[in-house]
N, C-alpha and C positions, 0 to 999 in steps of 0.2 A: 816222454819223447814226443817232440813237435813234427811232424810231418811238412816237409815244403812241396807243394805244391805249380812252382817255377816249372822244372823242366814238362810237366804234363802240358801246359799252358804254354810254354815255347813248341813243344811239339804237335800242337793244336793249331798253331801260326801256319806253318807252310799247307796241313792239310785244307786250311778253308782255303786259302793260297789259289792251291789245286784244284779244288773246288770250284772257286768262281773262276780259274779260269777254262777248265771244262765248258761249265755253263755256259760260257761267252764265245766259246768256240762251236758249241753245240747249236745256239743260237745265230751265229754267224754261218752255218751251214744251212741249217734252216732255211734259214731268209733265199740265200741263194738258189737251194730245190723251190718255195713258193715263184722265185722272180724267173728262174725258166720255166714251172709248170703254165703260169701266168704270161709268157711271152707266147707259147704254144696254144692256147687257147686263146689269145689274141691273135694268131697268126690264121688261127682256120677261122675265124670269125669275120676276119677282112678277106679271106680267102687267097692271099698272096704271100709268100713266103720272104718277102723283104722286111714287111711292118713287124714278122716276128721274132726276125733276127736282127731290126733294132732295136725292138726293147729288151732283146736279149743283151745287145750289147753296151747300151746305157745300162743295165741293169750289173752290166760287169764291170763298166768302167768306174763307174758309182761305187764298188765293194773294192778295186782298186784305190781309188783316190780316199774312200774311207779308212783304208788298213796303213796306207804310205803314213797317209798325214796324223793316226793315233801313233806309229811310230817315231814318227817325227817328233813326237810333243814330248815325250820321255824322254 
């Protein structure tokens, strides 16, 4: 009796799936906590609170335009 091997291997498909898109999601949040911790510490460093809520907000508008336009391309 020959054993197939198919459905294990289809059913391995969606979990890496899953997987990398965890990871990409997990990384995409990431980044985000770094680019506020980072504006914050830029902001007491200049000592004004405007210089850290623009790099807070290039820092969003930037993670905006990068999720629209990976959407887009699909």
């Amino acid at each position: 009796m020959a054993t197939d091997m198919t459905p294990a291997r289809d059913a391995a498909a969606p979990a890496a799936r899953v997987r990398r898109t965890n990871v990409r999601t997990a990384l995409v949040l990431a980044s985000i906590a770094v680019v506020f911790f980072l504006g914050i510490v830029f902001a007491k460093f200049m000592g004004d609170g405007s210089s850290g809520m623009t790099v807070l907000g290039a820092g969003v508008l930037l993670f905006l335009v990068l999720a629209i336009g990976r959407n887009l391309r699909k």
